[in-house]
TIROTI-511120 format. One record per atom (N, C-alpha, C, CB): residue number from 1; z, x, y. Coordinates in steps of 0.02 Angstrom, whole numbers, always signed. Atoms other than C-alpha are relative to their C-alpha. Glycine has a CB too. Example, Ala and Ser with C-alpha at 12.3 -4.5 7.8 and 13.67 -1.06 7.14 Angstrom:
REM TIROTI-511120
{1,{+0,+45,-59}}
{1,{+390,+615,-225}}
{1,{+0,+45,+60}}
{1,{+62,-50,+1}}
{2,{-3,-42,-59}}
{2,{+357,+684,-53}}
{2,{+37,-39,+55}}
{2,{-71,+20,+23}}
REM end
This chain:
REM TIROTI-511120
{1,{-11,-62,-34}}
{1,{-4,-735,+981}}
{1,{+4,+56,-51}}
{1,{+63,-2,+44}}
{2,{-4,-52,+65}}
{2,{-36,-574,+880}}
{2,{+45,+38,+33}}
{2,{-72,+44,-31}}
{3,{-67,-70,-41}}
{3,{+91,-433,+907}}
{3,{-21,+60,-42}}
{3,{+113,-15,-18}}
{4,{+28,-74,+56}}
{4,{+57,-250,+843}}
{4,{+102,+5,-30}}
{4,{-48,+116,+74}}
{5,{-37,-11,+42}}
{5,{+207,-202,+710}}
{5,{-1,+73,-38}}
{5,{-9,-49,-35}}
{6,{+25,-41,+64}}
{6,{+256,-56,+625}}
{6,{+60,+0,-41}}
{6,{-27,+79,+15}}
{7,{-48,+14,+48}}
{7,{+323,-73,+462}}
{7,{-14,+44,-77}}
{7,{-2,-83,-9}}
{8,{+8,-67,+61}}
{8,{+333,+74,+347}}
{8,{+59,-24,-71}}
{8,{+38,+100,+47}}
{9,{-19,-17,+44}}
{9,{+370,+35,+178}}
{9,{-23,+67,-57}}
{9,{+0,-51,-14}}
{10,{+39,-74,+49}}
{10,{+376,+196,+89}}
{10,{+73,+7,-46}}
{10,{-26,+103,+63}}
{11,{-32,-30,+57}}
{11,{+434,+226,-94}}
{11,{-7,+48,-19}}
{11,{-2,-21,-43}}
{12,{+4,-80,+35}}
{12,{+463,+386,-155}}
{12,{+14,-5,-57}}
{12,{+45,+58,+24}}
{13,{+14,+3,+44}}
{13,{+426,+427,-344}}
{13,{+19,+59,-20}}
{13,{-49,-21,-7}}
{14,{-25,-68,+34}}
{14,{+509,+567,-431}}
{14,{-71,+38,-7}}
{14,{+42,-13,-83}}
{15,{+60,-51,-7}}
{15,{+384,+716,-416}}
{15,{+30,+63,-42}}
{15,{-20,+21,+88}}
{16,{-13,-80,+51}}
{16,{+399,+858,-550}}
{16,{-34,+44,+38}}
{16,{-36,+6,-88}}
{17,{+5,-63,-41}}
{17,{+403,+1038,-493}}
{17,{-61,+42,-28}}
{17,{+70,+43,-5}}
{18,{+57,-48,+34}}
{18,{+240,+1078,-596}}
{18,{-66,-11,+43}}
{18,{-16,-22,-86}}
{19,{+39,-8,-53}}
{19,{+76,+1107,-511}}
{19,{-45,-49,-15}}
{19,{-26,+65,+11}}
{20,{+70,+53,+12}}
{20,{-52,+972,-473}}
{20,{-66,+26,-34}}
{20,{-28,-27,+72}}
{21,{+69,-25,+13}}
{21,{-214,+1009,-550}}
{21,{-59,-24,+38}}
{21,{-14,-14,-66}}
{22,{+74,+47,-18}}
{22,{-343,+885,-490}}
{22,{+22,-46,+56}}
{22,{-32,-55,-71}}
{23,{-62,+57,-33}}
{23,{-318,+768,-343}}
{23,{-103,-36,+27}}
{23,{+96,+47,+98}}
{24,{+66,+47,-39}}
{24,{-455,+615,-264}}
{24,{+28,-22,+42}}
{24,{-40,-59,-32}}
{25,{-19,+28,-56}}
{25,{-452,+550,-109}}
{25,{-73,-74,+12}}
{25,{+6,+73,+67}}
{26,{+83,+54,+6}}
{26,{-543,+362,-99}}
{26,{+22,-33,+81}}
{26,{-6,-91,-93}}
{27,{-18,+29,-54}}
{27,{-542,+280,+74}}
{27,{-56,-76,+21}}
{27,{-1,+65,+55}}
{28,{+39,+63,-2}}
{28,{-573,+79,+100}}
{28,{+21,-38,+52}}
{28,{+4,-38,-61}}
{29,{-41,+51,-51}}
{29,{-509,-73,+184}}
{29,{+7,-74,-31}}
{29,{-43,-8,+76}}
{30,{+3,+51,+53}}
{30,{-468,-227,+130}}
{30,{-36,-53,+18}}
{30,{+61,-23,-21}}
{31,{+45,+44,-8}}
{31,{-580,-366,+87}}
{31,{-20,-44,+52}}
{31,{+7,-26,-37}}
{32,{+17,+21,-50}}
{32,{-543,-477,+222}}
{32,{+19,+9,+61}}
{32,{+2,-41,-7}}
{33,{-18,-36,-70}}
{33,{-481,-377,+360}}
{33,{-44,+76,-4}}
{33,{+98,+15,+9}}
{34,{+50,-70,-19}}
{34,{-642,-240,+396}}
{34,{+59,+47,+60}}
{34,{-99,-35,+55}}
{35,{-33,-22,-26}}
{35,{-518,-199,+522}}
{35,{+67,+58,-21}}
{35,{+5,-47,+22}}
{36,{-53,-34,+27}}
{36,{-383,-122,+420}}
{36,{-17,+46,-46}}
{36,{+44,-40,-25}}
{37,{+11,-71,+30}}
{37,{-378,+44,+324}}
{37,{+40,+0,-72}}
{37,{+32,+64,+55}}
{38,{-24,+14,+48}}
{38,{-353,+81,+159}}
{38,{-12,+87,-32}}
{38,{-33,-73,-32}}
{39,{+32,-82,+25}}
{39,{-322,+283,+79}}
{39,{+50,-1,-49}}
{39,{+1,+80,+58}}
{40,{-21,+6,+60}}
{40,{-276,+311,-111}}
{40,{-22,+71,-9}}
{40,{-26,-59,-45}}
{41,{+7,-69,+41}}
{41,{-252,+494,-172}}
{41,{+25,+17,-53}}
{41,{+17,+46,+25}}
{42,{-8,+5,+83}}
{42,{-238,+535,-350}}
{42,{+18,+63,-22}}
{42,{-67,-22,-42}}
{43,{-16,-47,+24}}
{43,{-197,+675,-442}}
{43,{+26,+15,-72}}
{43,{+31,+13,+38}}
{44,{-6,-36,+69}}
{44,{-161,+770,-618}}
{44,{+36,+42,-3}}
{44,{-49,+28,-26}}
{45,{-31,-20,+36}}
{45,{-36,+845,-703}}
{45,{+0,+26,-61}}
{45,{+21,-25,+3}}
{46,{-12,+6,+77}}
{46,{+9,+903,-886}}
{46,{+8,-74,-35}}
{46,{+66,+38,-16}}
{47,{-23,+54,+22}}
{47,{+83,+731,-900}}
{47,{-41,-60,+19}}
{47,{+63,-3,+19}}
{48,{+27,+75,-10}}
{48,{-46,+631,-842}}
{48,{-74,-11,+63}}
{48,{+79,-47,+34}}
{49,{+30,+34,-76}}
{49,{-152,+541,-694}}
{49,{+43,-41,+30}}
{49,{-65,-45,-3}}
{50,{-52,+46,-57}}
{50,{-55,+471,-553}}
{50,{-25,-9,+68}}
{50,{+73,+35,+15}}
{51,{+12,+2,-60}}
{51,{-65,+405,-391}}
{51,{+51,+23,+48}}
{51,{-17,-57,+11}}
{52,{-36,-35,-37}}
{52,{+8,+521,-266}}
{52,{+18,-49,+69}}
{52,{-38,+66,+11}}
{53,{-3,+36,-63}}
{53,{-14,+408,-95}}
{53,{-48,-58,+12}}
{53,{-9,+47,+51}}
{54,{+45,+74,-55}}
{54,{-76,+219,-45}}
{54,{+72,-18,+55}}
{54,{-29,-107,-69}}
{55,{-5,+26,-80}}
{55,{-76,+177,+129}}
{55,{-56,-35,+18}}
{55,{+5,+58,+54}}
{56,{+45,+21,-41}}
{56,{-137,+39,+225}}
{56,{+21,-8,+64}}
{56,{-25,-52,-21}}
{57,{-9,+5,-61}}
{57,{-145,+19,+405}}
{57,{-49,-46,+42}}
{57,{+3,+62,+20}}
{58,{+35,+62,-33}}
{58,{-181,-110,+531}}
{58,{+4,-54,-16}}
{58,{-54,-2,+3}}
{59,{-27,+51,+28}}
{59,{-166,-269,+440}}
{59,{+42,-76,+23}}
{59,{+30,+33,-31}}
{60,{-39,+61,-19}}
{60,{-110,-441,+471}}
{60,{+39,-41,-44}}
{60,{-39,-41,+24}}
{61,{-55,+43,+33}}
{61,{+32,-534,+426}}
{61,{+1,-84,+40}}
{61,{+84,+46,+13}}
{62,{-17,+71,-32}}
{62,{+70,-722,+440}}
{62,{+77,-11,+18}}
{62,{-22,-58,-53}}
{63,{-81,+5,+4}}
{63,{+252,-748,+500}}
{63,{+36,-62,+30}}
{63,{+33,+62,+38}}
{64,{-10,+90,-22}}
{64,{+361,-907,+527}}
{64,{-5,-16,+88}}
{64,{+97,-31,-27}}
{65,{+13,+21,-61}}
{65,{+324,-990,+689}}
{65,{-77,-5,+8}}
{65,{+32,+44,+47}}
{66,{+67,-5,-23}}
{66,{+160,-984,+679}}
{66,{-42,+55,+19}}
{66,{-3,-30,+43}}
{67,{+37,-38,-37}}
{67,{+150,-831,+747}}
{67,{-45,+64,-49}}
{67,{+54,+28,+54}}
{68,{+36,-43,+73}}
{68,{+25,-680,+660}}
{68,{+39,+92,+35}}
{68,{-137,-7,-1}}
{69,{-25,-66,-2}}
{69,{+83,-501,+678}}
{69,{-46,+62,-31}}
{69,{+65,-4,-35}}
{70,{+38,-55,+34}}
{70,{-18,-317,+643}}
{70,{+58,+47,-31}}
{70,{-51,+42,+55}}
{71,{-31,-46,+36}}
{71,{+76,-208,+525}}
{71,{-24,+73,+2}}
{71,{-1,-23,-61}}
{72,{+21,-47,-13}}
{72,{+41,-19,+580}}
{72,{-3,+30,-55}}
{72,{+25,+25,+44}}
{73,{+17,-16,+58}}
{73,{+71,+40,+413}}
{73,{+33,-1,-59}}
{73,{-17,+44,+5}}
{74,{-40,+4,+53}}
{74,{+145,+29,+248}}
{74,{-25,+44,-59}}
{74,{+6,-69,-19}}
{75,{+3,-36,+50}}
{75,{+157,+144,+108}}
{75,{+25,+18,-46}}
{75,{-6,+27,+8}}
{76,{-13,-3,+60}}
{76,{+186,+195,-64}}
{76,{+3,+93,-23}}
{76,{-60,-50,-37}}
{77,{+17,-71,+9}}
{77,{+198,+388,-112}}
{77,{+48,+34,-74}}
{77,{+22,+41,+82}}
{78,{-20,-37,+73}}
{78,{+248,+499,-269}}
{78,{-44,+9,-51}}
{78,{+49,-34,-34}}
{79,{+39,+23,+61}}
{79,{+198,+478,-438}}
{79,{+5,-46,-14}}
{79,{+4,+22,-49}}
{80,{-10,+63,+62}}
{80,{+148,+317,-502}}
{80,{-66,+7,-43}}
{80,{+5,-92,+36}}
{81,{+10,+0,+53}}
{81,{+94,+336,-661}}
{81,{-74,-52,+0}}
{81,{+66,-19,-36}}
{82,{+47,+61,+25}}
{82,{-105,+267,-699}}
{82,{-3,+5,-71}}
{82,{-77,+1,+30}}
{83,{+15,-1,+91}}
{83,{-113,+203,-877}}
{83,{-71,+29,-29}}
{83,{+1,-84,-31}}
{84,{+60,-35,+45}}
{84,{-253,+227,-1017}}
{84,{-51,-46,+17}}
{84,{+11,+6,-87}}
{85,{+57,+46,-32}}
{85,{-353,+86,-931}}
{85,{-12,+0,+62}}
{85,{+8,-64,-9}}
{86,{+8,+5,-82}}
{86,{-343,+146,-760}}
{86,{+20,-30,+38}}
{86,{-41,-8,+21}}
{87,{-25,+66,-51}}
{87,{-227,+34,-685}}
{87,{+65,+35,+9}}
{87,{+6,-93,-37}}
{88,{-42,-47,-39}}
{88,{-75,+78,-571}}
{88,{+29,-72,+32}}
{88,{-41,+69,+56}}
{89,{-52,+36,-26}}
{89,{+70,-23,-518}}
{89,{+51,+2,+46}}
{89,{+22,-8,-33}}
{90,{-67,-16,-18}}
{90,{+209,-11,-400}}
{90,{+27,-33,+56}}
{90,{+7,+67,+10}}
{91,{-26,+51,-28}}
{91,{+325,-105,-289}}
{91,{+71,+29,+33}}
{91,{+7,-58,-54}}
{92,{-65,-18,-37}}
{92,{+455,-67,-155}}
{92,{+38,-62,+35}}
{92,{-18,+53,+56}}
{93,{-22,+66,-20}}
{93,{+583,-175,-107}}
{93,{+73,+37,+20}}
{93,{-3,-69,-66}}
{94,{-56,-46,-32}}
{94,{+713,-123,+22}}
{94,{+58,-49,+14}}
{94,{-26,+41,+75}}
{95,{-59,+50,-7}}
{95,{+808,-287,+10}}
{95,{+9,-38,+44}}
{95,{+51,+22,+1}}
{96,{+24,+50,-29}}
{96,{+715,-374,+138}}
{96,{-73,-4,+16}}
{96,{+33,-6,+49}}
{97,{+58,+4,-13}}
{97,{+547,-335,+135}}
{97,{-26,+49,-81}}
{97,{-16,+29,+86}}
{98,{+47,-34,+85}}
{98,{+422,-309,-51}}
{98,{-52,+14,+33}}
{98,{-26,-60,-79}}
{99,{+27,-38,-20}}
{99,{+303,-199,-21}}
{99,{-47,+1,-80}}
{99,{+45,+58,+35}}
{100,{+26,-5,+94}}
{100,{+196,-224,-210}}
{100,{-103,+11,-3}}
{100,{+28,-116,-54}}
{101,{+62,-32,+8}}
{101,{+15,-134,-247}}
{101,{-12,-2,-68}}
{101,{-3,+67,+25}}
{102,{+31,+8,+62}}
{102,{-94,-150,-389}}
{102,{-48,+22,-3}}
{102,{-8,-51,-20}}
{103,{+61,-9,+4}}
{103,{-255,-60,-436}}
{103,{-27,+28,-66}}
{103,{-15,+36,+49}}
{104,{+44,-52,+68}}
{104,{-394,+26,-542}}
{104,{-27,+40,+41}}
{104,{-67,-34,-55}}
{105,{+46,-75,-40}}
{105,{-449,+207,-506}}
{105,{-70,+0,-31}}
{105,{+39,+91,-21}}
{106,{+50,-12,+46}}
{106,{-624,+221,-562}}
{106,{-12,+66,+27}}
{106,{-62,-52,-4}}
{107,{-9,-34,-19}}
{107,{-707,+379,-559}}
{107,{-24,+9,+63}}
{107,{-5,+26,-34}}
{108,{+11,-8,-97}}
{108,{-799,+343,-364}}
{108,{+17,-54,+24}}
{108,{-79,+12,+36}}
{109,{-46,+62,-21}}
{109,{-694,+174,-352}}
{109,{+51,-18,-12}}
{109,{-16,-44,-9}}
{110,{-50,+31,+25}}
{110,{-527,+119,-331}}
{110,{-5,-78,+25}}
{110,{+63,+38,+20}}
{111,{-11,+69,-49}}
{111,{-482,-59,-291}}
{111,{+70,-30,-55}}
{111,{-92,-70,+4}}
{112,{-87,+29,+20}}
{112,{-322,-189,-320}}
{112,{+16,-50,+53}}
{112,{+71,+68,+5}}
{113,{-41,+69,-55}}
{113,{-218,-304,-219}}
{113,{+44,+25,+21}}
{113,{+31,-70,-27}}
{114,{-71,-26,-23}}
{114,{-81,-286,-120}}
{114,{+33,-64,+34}}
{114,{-5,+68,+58}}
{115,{-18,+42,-27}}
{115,{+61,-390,-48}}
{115,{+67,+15,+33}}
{115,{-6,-47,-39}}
{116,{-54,+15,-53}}
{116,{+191,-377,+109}}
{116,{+21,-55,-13}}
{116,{-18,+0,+69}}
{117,{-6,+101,-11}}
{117,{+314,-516,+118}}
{117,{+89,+19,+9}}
{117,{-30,-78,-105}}
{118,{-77,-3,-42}}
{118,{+503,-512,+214}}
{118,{-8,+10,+48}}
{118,{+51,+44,-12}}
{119,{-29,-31,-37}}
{119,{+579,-460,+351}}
{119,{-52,+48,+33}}
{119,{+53,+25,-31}}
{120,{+66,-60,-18}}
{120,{+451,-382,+466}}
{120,{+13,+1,+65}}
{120,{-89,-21,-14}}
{121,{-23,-5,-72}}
{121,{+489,-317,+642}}
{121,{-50,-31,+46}}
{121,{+12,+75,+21}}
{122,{+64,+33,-24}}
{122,{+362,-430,+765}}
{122,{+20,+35,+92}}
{122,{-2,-112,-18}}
{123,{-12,-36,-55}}
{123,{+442,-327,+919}}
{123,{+59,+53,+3}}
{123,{+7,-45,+47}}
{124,{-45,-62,+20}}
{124,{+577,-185,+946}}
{124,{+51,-31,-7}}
{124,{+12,+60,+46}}
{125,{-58,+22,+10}}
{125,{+710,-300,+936}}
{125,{+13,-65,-28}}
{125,{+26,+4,+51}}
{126,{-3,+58,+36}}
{126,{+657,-446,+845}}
{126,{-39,-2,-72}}
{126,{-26,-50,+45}}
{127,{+44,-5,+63}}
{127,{+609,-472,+648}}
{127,{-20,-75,-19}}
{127,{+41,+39,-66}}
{128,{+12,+73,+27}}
{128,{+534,-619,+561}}
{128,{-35,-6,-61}}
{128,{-38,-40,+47}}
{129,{+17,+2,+63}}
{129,{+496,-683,+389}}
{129,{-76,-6,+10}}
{129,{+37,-58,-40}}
{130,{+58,+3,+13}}
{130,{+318,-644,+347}}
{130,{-33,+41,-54}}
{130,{-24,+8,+51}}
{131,{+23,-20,+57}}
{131,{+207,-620,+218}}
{131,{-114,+10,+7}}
{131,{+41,-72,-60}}
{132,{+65,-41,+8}}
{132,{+31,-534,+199}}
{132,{-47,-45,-39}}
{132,{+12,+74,-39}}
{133,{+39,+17,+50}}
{133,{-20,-653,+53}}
{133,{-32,+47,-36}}
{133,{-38,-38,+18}}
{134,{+39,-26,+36}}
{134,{-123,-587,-83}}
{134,{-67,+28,+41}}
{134,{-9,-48,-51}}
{135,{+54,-34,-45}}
{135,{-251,-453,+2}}
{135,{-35,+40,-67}}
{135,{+36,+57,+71}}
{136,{+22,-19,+42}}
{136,{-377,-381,-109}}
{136,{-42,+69,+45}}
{136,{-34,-58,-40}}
{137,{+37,-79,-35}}
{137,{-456,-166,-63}}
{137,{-39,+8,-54}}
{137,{+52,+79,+18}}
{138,{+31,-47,+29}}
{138,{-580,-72,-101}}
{138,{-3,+70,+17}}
{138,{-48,-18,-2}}
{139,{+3,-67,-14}}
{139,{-604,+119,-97}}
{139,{-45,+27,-19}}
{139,{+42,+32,-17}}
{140,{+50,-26,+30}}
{140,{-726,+222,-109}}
{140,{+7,+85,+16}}
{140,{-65,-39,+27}}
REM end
C-alpha cells in the first residue's frame, strides 16, 4: 500500500549579510524514480560557491511493514559550501530522521546521491521507520 507523506527536512545554513553575485538553477529527478523532482540552486559570494537550496519531491520510501510511502518533500537550504572540486555535502538530522545529500555542480550538470532514513510520518497520526536507501540525481 503506498501512502503520500510529507516530510520536510529542512536545514538552515548560516547565510552572511553580503550580496549574492551569481546564482544557477539545475532541475532533475532521480535516477530511479522519473517520477520525483529534483531542484539545486547555487550561488556566489566573496567567499566562495555554495549551494543555496536542494529539494526533492515525490519520492519513495521503504518503511517497516512492508509498507512503501511518498515523501512530498525534503530539503536542504543556506550555504553549503562547494569545494575546489565541485563537490557539496550536507546532512540534517533532527534526531529521528537523516536527511544526507551529496553532489557535483558542473557547469550545465549537477548530480549526487541522497539518503532519507527515520522516523517518517506514513499518515497524520502515524510515523514509521523508513529509509529511502541510496538514490542517485541528476540535474540539468
Amino acid at each position: 500500500m503506498k501512502r503520500i507523506v510529507v516530510c520536510a527536512a529542512i536545514a538552515a545554513f548560516a547565510v552572511p549579510a553580503s550580496a549574492v553575485a551569481g546564482q544557477a538553477v539545475f532541475y532533475g529527478e532521480l535516477d530511479d524514480q522519473p517520477d520525483a523532482s529534483v531542484k539545486v540552486k547555487t550561488g556566489t559570494n566573496d567567499g566562495g560557491s555554495f549551494v543555496r537550496l536542494f529539494t526533492v519531491r515525490s519520492y519513495e520510501v521503504n518503511c517497516a511493514g512492508g509498507e512503501t510511502a511518498v515523501v512530498k518533500r525534503s530539503s536542504l537550504s543556506g550555504e553549503i559550501p562547494i569545494g575546489s572540486r565541485r563537490n557539496f555535502h550536507a546532512r540534517d538530522n533532527d534526531g529521528e530522521t537523516v536527511f544526507k545529500v551529496r553532489g557535483r555542480i558542473g557547469s550545465n550538470r549537477a548530480q549526487g546521491t541522497l539518503r532519507l532514513s527515520g522516523k517518517t510520518p506514513i499518515t497524520n497520526e502515524t510515523t514509521a521507520d523508513c529509509d529511502s536507501g541510496r538514490q542517485t540525481w541528476t540535474a540539468r
